[in-house]
C-alpha atoms as an extended CHARMM CRD file, in Angstrom:
* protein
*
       171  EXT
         1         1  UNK       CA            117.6350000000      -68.9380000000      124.1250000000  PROA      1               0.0000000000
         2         2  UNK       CA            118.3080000000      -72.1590000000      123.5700000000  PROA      2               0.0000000000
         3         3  UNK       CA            120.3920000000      -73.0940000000      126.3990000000  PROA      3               0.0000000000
         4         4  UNK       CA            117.9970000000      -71.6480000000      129.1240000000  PROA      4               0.0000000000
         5         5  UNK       CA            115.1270000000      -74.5230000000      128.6330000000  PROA      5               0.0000000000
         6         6  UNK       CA            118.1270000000      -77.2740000000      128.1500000000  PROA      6               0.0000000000
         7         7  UNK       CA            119.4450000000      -75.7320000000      131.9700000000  PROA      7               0.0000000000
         8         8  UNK       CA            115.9640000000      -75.6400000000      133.1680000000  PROA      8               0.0000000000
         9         9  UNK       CA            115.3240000000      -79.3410000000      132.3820000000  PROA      9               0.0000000000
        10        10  UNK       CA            118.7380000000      -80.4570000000      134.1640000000  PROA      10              0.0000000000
        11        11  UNK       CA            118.3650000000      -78.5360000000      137.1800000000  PROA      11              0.0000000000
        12        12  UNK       CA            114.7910000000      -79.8560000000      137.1940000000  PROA      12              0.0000000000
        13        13  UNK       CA            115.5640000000      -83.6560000000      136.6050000000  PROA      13              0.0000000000
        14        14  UNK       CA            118.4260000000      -83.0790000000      139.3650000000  PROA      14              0.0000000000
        15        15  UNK       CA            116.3260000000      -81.6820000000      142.2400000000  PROA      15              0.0000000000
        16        16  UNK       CA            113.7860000000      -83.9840000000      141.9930000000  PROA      16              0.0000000000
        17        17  UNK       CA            116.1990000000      -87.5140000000      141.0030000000  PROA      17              0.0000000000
        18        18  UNK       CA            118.4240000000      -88.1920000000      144.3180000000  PROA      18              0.0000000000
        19        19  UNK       CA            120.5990000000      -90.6100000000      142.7400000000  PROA      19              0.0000000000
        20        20  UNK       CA            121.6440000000      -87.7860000000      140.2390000000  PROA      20              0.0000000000
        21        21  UNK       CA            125.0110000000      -86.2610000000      141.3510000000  PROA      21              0.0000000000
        22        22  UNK       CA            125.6910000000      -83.5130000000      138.6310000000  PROA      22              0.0000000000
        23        23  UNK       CA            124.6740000000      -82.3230000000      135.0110000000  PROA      23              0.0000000000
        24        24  UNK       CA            127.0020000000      -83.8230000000      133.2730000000  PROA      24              0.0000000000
        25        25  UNK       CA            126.0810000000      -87.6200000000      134.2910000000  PROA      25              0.0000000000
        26        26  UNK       CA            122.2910000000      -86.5160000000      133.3580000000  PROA      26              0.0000000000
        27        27  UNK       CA            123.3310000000      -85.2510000000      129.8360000000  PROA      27              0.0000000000
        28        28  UNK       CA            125.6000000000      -87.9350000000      129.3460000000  PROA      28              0.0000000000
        29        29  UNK       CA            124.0220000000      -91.0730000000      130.6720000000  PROA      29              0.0000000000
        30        30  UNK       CA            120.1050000000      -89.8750000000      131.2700000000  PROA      30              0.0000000000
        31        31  UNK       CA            117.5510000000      -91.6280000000      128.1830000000  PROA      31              0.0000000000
        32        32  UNK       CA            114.9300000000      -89.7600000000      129.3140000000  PROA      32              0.0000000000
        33        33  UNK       CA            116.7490000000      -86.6110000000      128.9080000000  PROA      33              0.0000000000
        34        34  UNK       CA            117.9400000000      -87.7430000000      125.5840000000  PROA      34              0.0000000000
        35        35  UNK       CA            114.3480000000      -88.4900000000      124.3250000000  PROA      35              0.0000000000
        36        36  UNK       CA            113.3020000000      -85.3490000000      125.6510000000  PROA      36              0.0000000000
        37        37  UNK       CA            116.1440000000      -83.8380000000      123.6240000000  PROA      37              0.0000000000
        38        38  UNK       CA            115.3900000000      -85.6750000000      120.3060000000  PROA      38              0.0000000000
        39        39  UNK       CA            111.3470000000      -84.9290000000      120.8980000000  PROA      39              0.0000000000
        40        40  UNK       CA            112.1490000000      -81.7130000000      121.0820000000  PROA      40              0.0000000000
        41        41  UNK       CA            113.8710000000      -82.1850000000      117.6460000000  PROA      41              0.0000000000
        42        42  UNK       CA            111.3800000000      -84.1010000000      116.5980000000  PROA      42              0.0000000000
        43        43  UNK       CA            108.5020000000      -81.8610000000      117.6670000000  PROA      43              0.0000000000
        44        44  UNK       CA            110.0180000000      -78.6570000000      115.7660000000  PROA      44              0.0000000000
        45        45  UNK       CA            110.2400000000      -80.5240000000      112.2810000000  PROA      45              0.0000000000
        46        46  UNK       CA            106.5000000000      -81.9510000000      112.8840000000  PROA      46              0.0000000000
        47        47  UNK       CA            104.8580000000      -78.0030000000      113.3610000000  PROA      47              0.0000000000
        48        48  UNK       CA            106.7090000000      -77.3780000000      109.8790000000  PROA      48              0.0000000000
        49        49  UNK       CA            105.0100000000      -79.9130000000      108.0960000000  PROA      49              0.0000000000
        50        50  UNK       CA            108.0330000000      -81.9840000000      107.9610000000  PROA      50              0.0000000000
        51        51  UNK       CA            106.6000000000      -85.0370000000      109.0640000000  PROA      51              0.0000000000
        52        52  UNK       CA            109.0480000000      -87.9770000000      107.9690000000  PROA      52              0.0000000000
        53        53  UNK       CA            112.2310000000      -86.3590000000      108.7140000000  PROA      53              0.0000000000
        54        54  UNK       CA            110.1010000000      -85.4720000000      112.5150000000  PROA      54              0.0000000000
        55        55  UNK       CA            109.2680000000      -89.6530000000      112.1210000000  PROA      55              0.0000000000
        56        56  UNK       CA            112.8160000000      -90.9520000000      111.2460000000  PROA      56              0.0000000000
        57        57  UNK       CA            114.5970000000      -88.4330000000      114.6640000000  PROA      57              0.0000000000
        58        58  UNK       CA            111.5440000000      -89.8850000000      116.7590000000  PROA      58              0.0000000000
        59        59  UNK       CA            112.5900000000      -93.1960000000      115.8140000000  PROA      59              0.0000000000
        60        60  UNK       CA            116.3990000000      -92.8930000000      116.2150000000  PROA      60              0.0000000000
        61        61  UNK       CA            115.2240000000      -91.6580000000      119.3690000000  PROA      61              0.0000000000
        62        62  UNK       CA            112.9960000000      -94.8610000000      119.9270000000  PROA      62              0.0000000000
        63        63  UNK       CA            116.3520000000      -96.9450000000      119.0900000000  PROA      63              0.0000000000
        64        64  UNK       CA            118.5530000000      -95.5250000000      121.2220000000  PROA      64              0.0000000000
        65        65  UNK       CA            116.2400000000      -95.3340000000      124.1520000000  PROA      65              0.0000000000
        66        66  UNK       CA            113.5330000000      -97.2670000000      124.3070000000  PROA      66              0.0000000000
        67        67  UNK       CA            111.4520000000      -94.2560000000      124.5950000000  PROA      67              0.0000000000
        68        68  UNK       CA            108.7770000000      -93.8140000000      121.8610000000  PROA      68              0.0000000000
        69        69  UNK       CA            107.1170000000      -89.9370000000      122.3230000000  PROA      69              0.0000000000
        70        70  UNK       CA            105.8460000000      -89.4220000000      118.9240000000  PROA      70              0.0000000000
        71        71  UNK       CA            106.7310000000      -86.1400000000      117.2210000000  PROA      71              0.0000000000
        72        72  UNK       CA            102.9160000000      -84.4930000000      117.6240000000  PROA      72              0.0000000000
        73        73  UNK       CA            102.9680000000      -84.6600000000      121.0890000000  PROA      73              0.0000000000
        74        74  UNK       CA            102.6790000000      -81.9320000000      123.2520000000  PROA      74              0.0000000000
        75        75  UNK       CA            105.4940000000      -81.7790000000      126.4140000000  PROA      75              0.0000000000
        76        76  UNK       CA            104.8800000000      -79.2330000000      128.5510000000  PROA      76              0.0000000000
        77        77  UNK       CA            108.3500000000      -77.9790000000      130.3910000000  PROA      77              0.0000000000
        78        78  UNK       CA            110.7770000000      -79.9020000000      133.0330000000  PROA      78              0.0000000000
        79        79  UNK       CA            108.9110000000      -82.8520000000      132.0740000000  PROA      79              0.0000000000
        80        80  UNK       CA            110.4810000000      -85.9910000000      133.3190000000  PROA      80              0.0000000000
        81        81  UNK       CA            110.6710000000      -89.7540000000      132.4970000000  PROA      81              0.0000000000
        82        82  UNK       CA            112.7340000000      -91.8730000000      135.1190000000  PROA      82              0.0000000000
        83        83  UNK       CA            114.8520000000      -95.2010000000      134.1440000000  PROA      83              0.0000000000
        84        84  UNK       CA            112.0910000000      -94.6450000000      130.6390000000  PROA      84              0.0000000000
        85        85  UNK       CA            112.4910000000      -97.8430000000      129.1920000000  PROA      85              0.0000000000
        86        86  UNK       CA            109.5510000000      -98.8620000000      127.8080000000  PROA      86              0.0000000000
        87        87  UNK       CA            107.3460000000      -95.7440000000      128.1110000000  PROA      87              0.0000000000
        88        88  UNK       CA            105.2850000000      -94.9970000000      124.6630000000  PROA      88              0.0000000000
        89        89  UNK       CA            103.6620000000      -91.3810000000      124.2400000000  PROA      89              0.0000000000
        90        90  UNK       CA            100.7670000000      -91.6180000000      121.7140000000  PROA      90              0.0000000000
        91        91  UNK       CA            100.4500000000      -88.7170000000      119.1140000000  PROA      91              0.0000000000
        92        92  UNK       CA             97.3400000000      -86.8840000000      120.1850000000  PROA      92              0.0000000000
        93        93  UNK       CA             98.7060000000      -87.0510000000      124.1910000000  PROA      93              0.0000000000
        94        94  UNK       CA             99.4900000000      -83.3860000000      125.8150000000  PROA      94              0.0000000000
        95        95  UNK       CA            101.5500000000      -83.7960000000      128.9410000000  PROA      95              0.0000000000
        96        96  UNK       CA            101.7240000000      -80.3200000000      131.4610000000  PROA      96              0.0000000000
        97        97  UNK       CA            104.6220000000      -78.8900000000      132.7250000000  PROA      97              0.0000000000
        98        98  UNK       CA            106.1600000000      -80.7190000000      135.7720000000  PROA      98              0.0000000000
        99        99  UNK       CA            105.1870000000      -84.2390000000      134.9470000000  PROA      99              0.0000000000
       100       100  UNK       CA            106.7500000000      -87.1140000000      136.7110000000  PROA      100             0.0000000000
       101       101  UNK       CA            106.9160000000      -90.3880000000      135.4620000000  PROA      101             0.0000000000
       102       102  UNK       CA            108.3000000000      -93.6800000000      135.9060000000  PROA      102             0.0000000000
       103       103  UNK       CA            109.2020000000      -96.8760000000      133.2420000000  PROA      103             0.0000000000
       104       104  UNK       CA            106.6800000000      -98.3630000000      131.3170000000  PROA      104             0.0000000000
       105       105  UNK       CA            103.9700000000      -95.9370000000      131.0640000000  PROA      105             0.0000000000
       106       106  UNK       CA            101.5400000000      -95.8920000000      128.0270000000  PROA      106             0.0000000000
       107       107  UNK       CA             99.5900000000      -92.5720000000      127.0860000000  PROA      107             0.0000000000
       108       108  UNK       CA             97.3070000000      -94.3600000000      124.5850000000  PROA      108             0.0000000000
       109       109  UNK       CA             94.4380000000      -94.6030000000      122.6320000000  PROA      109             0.0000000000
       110       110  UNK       CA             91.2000000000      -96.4980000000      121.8070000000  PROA      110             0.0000000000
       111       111  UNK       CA             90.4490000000      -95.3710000000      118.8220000000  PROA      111             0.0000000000
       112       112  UNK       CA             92.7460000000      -95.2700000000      114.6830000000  PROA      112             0.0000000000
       113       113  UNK       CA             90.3640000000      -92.0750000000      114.4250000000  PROA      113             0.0000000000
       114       114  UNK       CA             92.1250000000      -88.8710000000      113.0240000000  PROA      114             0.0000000000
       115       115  UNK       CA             91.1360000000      -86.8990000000      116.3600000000  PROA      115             0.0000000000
       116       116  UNK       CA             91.8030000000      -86.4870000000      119.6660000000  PROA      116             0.0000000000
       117       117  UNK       CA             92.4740000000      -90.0100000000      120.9070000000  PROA      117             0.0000000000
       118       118  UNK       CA             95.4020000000      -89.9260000000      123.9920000000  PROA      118             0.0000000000
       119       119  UNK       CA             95.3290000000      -88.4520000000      127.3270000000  PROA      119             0.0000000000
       120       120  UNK       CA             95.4710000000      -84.9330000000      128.5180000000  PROA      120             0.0000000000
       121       121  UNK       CA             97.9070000000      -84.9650000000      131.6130000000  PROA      121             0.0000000000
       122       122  UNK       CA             98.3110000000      -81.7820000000      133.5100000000  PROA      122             0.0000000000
       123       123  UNK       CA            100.9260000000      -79.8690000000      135.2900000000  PROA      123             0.0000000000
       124       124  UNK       CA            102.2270000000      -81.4590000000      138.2940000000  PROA      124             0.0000000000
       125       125  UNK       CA            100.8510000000      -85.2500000000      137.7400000000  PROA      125             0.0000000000
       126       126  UNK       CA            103.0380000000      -88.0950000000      138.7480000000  PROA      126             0.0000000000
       127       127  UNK       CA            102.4770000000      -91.6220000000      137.3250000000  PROA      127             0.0000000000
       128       128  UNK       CA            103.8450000000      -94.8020000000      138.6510000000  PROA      128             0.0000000000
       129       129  UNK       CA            105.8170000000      -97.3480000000      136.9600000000  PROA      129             0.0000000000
       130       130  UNK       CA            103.7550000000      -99.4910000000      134.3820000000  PROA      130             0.0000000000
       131       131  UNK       CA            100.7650000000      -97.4710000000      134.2530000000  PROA      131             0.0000000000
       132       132  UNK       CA             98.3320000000      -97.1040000000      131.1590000000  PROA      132             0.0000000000
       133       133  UNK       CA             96.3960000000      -94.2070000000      130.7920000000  PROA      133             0.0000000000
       134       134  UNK       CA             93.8890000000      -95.4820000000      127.7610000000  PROA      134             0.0000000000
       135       135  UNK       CA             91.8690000000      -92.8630000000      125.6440000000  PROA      135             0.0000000000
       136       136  UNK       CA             91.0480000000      -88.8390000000      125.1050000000  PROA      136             0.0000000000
       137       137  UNK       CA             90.8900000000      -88.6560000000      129.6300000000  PROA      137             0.0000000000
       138       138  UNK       CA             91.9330000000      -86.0380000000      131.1710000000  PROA      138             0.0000000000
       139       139  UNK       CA             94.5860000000      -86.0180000000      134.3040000000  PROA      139             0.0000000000
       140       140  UNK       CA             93.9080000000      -83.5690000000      136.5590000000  PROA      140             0.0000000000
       141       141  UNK       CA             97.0810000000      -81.1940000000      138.2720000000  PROA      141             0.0000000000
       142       142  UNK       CA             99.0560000000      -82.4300000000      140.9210000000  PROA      142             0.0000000000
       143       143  UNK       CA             97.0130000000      -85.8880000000      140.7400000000  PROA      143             0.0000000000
       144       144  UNK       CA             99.1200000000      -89.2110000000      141.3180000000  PROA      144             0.0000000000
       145       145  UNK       CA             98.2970000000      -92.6930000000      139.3030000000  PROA      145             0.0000000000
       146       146  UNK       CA             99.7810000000      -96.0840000000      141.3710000000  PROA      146             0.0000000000
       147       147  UNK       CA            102.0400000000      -98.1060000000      139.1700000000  PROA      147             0.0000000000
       148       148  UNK       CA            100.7120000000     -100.5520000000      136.9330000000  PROA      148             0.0000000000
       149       149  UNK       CA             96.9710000000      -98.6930000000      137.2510000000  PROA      149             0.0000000000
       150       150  UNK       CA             94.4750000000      -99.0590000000      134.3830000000  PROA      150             0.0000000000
       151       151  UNK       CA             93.0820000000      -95.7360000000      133.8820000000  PROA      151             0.0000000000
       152       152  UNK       CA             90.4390000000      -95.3540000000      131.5970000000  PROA      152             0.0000000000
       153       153  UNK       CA             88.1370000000      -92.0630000000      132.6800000000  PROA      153             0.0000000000
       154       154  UNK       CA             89.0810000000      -88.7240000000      134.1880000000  PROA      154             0.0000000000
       155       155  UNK       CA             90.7650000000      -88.0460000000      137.2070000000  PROA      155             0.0000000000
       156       156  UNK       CA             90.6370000000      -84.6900000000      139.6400000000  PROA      156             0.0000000000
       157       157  UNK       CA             93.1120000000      -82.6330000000      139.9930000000  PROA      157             0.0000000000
       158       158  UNK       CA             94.4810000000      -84.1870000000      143.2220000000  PROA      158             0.0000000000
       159       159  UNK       CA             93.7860000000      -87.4980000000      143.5110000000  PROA      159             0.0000000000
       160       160  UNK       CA             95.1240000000      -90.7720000000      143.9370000000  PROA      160             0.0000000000
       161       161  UNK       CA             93.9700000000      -93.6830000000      141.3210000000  PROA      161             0.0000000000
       162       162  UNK       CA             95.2440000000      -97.2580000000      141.7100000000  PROA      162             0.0000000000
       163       163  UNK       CA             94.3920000000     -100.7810000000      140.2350000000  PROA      163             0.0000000000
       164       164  UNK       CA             93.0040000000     -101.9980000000      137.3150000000  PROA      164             0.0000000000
       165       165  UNK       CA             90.3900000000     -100.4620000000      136.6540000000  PROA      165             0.0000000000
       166       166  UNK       CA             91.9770000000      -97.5160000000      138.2270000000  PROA      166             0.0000000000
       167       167  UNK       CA             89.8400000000      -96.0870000000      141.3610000000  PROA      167             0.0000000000
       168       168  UNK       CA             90.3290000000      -93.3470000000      143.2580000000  PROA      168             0.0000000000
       169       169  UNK       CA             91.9970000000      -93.5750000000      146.9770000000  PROA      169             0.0000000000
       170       170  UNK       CA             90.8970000000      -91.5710000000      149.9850000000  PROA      170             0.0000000000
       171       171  UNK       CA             94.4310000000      -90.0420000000      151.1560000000  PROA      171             0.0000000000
């Protein structure tokens, strides 16, 4: 049971990374597989109630990646961060199955209220390198978001948003 997601997520990361040449180099030298890994740790002891042991693996993960997903978060499957470093995952943030995305992304919020405060990114949604996605929005499937875009409203399922404030391209 266990190894069938963890195969799943390889074969995913290698289809879609050329510069990966087997499974081994992605489980052995991959930190976005590793956070993945320790999220998924992380995640497990957070649904139990076990919130600072979920806190202390999210930030061993944070340490030895530079990849801070925090252990509420919701990861939907073959989700993957490339290079990572620097890419922060906000508590309240949902992210669909099939995600794509690059170094230095923030899912983040506008708000210290105790409700739904991060993004909503769905399935199929690649975001560029350096991109913020700011507040409760919603990402719409198989939309794309330009590195270093600002985006701070919903987006369709589809589209292209670049710049700050991020705006939608005609494609």
């Amino acid at each position: 049971m266990i190894f069938k997601p963890l195969r799943e997520q390889i074969n995913s990361m290698k289809i879609r990374d050329p510069a990966a040449r087997s499974s081994i180099e992605i489980i052995l030298c991959y930190p976005g597989f590793h956070a993945l890994l320790f999220h998924r740790m992380a995640h497990f002891l957070w649904q139990r109630k076990f919130y600072l042991f979920a806190r202390m693996v999210s930030h061993l993960s944070r340490m030895l990646t530079a990849i801070e997903i925090h252990p509420a978060a919701i990861i939907g499957k073959r989700f993957f961060i490339d290079h990572g470093s620097g890419v922060v995952i906000g508590e309240t943030a949902e992210v669909g199955d099939d995600v794509f995305m690059y170094h230095g992304v923030t899912l983040g919020s506008t708000s210290t209220k105790k409700e739904k405060r991060h993004p909503t990114v769905y399935d199929g949604v690649v975001i560029g390198a350096g991109a913020k996605l700011i507040g409760p929005i919603k990402v719409g499937k198989k939309s794309k978001i330009g590195a270093n875009a600002v985006v701070i409203s919903d987006v369709p399922a589809g589209a292209t948003m670049v710049g700050i404030p991020a705006v939608k391209i005609n494609k």
